[in-house]
DOSE-328188 format. One line per 8 residues: number of its first residue (from 1); their letters; for each residue x, y, z of N, C-alpha, C, O. Coordinates in steps of 0.05 Angstrom, whole numbers, plus 32768, in hexadecimal, padded with zeros to 4 digits. Last residue first. Layout:
BEGIN
NUM	a	X:Y:Z:X:Y:Z:X:Y:Z:X:Y:Z; ...
! end
This chain:
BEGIN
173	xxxxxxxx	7F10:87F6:8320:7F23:8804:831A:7F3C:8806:832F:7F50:8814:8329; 7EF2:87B7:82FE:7EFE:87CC:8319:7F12:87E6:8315:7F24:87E4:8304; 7ECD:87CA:82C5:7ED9:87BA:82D8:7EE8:87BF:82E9:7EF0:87D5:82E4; 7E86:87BF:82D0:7EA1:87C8:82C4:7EB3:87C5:82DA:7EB0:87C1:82F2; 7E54:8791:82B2:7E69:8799:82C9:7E83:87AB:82C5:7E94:87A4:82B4; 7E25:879F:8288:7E41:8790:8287:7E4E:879F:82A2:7E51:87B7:82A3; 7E06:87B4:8284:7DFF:87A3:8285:7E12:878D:828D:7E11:8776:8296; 7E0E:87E5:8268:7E06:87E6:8287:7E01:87C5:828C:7DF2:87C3:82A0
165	xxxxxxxx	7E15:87DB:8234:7E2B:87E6:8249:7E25:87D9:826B:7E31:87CB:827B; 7DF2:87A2:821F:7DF8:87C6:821B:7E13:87C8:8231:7E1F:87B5:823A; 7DF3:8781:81DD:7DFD:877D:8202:7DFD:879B:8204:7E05:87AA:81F2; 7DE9:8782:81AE:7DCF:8782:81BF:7DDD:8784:81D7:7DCE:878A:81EA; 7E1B:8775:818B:7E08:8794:8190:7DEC:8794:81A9:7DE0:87A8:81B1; 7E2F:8747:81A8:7E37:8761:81AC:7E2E:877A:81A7:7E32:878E:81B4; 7E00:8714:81B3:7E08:872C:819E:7E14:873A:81AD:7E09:873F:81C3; 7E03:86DE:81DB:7DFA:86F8:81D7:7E0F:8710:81BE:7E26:8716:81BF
157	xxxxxxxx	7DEA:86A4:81D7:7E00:86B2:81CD:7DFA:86D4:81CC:7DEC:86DF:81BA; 7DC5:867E:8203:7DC6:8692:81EF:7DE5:86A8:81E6:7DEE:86BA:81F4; 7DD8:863E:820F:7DD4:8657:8216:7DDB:866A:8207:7DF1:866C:81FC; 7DB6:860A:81F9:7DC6:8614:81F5:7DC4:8633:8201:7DAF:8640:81FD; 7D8D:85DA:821A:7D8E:85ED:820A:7DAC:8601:8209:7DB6:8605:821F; 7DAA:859A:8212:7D9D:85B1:822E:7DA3:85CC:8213:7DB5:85CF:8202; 7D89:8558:8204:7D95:8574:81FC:7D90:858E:820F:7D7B:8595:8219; 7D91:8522:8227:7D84:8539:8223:7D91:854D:8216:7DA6:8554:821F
149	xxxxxxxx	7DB0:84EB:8216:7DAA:8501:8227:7DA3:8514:821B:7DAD:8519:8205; 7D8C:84B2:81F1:7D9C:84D0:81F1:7D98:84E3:820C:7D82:84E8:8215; 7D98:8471:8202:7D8F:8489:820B:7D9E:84A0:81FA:7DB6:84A0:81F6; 7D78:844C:81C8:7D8D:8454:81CE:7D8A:846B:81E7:7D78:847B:81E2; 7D43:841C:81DF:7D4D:8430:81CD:7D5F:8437:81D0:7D68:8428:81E1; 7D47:83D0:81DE:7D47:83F1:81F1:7D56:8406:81D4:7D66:8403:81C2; 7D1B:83A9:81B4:7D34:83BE:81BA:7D39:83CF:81C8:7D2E:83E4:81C1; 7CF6:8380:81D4:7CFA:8395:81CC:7D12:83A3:81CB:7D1D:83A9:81E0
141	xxxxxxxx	7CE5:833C:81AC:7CF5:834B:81C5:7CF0:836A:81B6:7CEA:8370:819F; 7CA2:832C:8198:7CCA:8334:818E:7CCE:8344:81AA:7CC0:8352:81B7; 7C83:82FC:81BD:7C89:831A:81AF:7CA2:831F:81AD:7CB4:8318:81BC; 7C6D:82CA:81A7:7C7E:82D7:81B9:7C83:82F1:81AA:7C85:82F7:8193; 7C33:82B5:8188:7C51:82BD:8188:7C5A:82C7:819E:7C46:82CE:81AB; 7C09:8286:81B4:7C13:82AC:81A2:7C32:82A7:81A6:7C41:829D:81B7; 7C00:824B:819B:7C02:8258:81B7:7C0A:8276:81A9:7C10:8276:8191; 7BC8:8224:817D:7BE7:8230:8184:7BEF:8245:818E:7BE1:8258:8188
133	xxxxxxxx	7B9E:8203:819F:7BA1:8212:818E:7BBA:821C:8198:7BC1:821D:81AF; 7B9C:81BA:81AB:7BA7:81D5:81AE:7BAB:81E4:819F:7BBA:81DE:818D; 7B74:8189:81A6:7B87:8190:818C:7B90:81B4:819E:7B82:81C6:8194; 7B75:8153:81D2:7B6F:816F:81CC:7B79:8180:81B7:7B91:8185:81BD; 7B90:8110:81B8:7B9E:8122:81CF:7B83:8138:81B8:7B7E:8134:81A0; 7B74:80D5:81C1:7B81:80EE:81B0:7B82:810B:81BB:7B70:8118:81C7; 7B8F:809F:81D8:7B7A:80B8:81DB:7B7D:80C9:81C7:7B92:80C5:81BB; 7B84:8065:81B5:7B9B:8073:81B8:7B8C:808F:81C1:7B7C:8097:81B1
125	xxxxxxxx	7B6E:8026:81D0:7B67:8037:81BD:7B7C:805C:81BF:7B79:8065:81D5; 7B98:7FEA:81E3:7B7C:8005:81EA:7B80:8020:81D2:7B95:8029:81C7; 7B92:7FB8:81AE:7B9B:7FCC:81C5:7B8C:7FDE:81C9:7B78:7FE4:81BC; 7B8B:7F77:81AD:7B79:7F8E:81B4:7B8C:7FA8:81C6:7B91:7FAA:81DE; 7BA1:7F4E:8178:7BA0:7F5E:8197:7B99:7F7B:819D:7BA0:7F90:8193; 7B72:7F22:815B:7B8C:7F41:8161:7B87:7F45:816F:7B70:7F43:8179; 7B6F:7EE6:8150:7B67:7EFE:8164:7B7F:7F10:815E:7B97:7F0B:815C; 7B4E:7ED0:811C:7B6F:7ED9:8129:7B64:7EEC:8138:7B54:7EFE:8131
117	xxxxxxxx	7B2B:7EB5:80F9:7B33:7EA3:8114:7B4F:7EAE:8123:7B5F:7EA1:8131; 7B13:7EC2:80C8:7B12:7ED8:80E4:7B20:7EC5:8102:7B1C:7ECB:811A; 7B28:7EB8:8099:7B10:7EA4:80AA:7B02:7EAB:80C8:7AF1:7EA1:80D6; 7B57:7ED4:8097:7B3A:7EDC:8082:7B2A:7ED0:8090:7B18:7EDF:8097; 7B74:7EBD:80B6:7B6A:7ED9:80BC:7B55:7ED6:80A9:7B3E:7ED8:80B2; 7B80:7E93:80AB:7B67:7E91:80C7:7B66:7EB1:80C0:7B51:7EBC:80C7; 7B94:7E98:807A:7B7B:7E89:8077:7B73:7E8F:8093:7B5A:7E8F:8095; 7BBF:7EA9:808C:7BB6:7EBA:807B:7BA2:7EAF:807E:7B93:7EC0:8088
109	xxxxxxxx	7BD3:7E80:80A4:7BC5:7E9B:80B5:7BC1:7EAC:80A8:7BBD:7EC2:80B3; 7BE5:7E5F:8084:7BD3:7E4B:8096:7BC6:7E6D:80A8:7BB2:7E6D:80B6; 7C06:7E7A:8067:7BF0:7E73:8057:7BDC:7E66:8073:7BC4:7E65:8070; 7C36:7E7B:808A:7C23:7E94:807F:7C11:7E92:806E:7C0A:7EA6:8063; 7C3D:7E40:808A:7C36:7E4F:80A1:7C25:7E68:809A:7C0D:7E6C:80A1; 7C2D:7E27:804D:7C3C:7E28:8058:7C30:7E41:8072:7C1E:7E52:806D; 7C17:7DDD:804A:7C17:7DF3:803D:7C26:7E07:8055:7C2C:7DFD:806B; 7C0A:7DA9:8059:7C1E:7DB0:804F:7C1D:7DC5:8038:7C20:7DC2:8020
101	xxxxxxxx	7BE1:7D9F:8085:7BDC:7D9E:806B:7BEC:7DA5:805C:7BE0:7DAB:8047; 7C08:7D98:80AB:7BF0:7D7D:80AB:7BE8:7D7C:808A:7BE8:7D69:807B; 7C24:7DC4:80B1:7C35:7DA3:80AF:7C1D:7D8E:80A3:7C21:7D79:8096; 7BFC:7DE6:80C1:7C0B:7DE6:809E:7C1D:7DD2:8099:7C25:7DCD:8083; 7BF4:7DD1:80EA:7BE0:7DD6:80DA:7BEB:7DDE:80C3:7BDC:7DDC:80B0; 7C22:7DD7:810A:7C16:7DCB:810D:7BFD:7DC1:80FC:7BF3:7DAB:8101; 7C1A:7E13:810A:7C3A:7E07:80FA:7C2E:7DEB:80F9:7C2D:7DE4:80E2; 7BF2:7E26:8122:7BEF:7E31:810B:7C0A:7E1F:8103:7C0B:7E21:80EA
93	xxxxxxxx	7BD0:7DF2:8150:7BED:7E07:814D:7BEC:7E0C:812D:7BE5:7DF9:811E; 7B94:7DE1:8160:7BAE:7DD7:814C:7BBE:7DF9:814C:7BB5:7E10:8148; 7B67:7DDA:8174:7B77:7DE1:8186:7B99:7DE9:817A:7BAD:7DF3:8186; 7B36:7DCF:814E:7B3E:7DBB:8166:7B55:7DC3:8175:7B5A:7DB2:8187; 7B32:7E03:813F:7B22:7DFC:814D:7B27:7DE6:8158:7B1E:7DE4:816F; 7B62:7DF6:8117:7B5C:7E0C:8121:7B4F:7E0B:8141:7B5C:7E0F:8156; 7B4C:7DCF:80FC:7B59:7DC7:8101:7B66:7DDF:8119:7B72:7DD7:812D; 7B23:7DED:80D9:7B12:7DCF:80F2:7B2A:7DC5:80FF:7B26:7DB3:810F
85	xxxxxxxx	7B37:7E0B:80BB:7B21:7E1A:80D1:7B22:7DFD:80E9:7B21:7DFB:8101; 7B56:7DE7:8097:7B5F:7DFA:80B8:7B55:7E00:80CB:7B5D:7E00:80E2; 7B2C:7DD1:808C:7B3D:7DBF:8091:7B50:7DD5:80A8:7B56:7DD2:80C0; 7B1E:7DF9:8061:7B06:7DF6:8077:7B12:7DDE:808F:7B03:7DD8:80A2; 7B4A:7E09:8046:7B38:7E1E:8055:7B27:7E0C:806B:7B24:7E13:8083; 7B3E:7DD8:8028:7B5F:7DE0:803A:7B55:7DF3:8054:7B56:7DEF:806C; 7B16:7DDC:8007:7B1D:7DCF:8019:7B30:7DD3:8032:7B2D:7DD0:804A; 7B24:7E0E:7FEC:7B08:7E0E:8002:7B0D:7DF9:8013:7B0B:7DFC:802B
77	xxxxxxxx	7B6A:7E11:7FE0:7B45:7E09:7FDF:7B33:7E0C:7FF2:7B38:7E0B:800A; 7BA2:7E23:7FCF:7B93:7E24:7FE9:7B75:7E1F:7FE2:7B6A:7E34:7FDD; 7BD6:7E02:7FB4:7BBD:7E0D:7FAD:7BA6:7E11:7FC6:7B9A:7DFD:7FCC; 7C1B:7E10:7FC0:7C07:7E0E:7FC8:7BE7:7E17:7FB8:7BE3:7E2E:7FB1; 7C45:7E17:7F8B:7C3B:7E1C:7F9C:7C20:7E11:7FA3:7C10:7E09:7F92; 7C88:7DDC:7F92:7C6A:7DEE:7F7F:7C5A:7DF6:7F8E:7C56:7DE8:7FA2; 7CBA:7DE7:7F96:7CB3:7DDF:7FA5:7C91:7DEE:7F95:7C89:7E05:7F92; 7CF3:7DCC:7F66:7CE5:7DDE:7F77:7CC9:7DD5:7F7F:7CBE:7DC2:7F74
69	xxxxxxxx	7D30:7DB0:7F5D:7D10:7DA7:7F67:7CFF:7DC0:7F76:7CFF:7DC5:7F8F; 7D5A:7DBC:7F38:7D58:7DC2:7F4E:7D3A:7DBF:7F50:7D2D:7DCE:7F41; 7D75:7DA2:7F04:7D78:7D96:7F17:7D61:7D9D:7F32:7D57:7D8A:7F3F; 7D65:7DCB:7ED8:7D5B:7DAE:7EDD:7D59:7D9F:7EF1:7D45:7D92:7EF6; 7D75:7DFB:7EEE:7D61:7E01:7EF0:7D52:7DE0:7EE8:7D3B:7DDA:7EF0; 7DAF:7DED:7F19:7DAE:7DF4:7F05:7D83:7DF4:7F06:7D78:7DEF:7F1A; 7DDE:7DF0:7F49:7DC2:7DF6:7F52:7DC1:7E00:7F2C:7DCD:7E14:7F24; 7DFD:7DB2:7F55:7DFD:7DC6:7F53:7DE7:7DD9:7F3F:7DE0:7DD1:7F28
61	xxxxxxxx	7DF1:7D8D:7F96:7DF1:7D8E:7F79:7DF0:7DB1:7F76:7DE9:7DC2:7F86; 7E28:7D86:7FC9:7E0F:7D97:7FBE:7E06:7D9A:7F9F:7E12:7DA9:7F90; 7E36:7D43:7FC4:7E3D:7D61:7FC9:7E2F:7D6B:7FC1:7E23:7D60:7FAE; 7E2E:7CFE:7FE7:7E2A:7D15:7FC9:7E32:7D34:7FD6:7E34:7D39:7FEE; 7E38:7CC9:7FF9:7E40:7CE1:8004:7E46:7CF5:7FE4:7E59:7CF7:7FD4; 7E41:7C97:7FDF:7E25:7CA6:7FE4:7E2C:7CBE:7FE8:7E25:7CCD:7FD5; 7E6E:7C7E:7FEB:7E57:7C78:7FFE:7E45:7C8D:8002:7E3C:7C96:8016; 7E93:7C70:7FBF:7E9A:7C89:7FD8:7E85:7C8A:7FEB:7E8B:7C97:7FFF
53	xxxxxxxx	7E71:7C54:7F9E:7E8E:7C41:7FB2:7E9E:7C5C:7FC0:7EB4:7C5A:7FCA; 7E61:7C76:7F7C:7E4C:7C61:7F8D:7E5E:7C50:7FA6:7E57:7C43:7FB9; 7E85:7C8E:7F6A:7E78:7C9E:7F7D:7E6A:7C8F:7F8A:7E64:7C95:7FA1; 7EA3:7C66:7F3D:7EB6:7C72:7F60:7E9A:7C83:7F6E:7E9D:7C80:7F86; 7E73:7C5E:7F25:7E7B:7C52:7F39:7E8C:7C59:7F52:7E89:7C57:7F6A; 7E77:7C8A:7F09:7E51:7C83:7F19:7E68:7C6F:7F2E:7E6B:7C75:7F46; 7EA3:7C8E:7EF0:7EA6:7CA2:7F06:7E87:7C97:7F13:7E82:7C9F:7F2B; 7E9A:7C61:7ECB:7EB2:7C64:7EE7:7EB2:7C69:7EFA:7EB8:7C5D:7F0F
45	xxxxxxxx	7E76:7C6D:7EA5:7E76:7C59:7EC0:7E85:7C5A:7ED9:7E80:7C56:7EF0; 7E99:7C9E:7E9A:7E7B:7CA2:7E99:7E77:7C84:7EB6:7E77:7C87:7ECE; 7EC7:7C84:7E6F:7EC5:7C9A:7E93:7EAF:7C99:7EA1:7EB3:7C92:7EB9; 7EBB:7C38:7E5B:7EC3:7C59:7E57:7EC3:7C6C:7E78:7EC0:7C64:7E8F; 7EC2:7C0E:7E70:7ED1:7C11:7E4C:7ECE:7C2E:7E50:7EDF:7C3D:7E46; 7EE9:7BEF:7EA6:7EC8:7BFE:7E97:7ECC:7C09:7E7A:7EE4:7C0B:7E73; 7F16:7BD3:7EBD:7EFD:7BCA:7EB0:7EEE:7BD2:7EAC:7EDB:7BC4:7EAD; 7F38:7BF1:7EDA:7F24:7BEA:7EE6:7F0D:7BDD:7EE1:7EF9:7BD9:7EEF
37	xxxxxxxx	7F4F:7C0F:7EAD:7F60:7BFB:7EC9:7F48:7BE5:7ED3:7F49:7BCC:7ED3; 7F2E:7C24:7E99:7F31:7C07:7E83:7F44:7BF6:7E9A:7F48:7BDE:7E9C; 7F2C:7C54:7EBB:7F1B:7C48:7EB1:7F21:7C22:7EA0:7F13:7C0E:7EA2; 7F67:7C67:7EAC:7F5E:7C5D:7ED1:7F48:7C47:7ECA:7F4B:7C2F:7ECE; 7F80:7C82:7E93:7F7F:7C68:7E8A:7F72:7C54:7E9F:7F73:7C3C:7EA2; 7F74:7CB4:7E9E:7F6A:7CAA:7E83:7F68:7C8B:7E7C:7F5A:7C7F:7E6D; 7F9C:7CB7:7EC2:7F80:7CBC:7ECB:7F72:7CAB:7EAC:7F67:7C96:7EAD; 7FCB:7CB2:7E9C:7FC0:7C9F:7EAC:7FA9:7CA3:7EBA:7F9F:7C8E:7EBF
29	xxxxxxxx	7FC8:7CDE:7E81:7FC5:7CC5:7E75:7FC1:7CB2:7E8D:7FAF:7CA2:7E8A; 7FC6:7D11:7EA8:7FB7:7D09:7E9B:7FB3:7CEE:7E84:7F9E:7CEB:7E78; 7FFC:7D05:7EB1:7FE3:7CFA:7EC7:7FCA:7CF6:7EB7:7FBB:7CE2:7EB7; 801E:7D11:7E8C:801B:7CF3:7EA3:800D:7CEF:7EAA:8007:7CD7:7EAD; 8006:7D4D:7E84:800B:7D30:7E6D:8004:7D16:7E7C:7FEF:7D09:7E7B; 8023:7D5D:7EB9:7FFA:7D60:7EB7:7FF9:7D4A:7EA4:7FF0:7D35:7EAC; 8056:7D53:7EB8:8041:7D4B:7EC9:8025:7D4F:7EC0:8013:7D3E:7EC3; 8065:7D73:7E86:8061:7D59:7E88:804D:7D48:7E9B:803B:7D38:7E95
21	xxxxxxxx	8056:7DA2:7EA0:8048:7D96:7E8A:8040:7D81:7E85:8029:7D78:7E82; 8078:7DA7:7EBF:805C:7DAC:7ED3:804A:7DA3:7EB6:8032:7D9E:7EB7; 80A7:7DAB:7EAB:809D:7D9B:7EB8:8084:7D8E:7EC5:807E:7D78:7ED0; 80A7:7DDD:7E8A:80A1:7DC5:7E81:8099:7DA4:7E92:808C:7D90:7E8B; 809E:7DFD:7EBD:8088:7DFE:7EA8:8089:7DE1:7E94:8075:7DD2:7E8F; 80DB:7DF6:7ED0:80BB:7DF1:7EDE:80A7:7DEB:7ECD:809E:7DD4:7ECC; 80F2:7E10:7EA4:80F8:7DED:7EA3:80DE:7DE0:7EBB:80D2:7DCA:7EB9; 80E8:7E3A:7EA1:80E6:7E2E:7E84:80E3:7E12:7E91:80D3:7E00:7E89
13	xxxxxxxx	8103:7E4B:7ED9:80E0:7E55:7ED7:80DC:7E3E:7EB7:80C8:7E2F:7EBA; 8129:7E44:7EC8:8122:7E38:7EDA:8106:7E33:7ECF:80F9:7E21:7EC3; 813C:7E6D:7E9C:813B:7E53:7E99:8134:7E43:7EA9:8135:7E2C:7EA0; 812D:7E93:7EC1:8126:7E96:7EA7:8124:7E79:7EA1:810F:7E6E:7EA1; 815D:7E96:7EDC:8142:7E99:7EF0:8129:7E8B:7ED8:8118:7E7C:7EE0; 8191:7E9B:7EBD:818D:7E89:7ECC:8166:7E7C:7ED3:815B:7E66:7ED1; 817B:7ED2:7EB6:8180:7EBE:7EA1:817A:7EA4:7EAE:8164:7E98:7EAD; 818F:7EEC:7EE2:8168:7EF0:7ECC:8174:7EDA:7EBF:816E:7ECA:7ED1
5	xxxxx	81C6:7EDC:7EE3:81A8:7ED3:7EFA:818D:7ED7:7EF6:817A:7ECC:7F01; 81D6:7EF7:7EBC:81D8:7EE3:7EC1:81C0:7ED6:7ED6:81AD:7EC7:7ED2; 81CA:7F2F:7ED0:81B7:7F24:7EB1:81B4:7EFF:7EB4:81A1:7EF1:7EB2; 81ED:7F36:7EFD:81C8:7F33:7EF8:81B8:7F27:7EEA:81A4:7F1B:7EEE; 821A:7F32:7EDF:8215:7F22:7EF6:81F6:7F1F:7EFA:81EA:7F0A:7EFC
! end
C-alpha cells in the first residue's frame, strides 16, 4: 500500500520535471523568436530598444572596474592655497569654499590650518595639582598577646625525713 504511493509520488514528481522542460523549450523558442517579430535581425538591437521604449529608467549599473567613474584626486597648488586664504578672508564658509574650488572640505582646513587661519579653542590651561609625597604605611595592627595567668608558686612538698615530731600536732587523745 505504501510502496504503491512511493511509486505513484515518483511518477508525479517524473511527469512535473518533464513538464517544467517542455515549458522552459516553449519559451525559450519563442523569446528567441521575439526579435525577427519585431523586425531586428538579431538580440543585441532588441533589447537597446525595449530599454529605450521603457523610458530610460536604468538600474544600478553593475559596479565593475570599466564601468565605475572614479573621482581623481585633487591637486592642491599654491594657487588653490592662495584662492582660500582670499576666500577665507572674505567671510566664505569652509563647505562653501570647497564647492567653489571643488576640492574636498578636509582639504579646504587642512590648508587654513597650515595658513594659520584656524582658531583653536582656547582652553584654560589645566593646574597641576602639588605632587604629594606618599603618606606612611599604616602600621600592621597589633596582635594582643595571649593572657597567661600567672604561675603561683607551688607549695613545698615536705619530705618525711625532714618533718620532725614536734612539728606535727598530735593527735587528741
Amino acid at each position: 500500500m505504501i510502496t504503491d504511493k512511493i511509486k505513484a509520488l515518483a511518477a508525479a514528481k517524473a511527469r512535473v520535471a518533464q513538464l517544467e522542460h517542455s515549458i522552459a523549450s516553449g519559451l525559450n523558442r519563442e523569446l528567441a523568436g521575439l526579435p525577427a517579430k519585431f523586425g531586428f535581425s538579431d538580440v543585441g538591437p532588441f533589447v537597446r530598444a525595449v530599454k529605450a521604449a521603457a523610458g530610460g529608467k536604468r538600474s544600478r549599473p553593475a559596479k565593475t572596474s570599466a564601468l565605475v567613474k572614479r573621482r581623481k584626486r585633487a591637486k592642491i597648488t599654491d594657487a588653490i592655497r592662495a584662492r582660500v586664504k582670499k576666500l577665507v578672508k572674505a567671510g566664505k564658509t569652509g563647505s562653501q569654499i570647497a564647492k567653489a574650488l571643488k576640492i574636498s572640505l578636509p582639504s579646504v582646513q587642512n590648508i587654513k590650518k597650515v595658513l594659520g587661519l584656524v582658531q583653536t579653542s582656547k582652553k584654560p590651561a589645566r593646574k597641576r595639582r602639588a605632587h604629594r609625597t606618599p603618606a606612611k604605611r599604616a602600621a600592621a595592627p597589633k596582635i594582643p598577646k595571649k593572657r597567661v595567668s600567672p604561675k603561683k608558686p607551688a607549695a613545698p612538698e615536705s619530705k618525711p625525713s625532714q618533718v620532725s615530731e614536734a612539728a606535727t600536732p598530735a593527735p587528741p587523745a
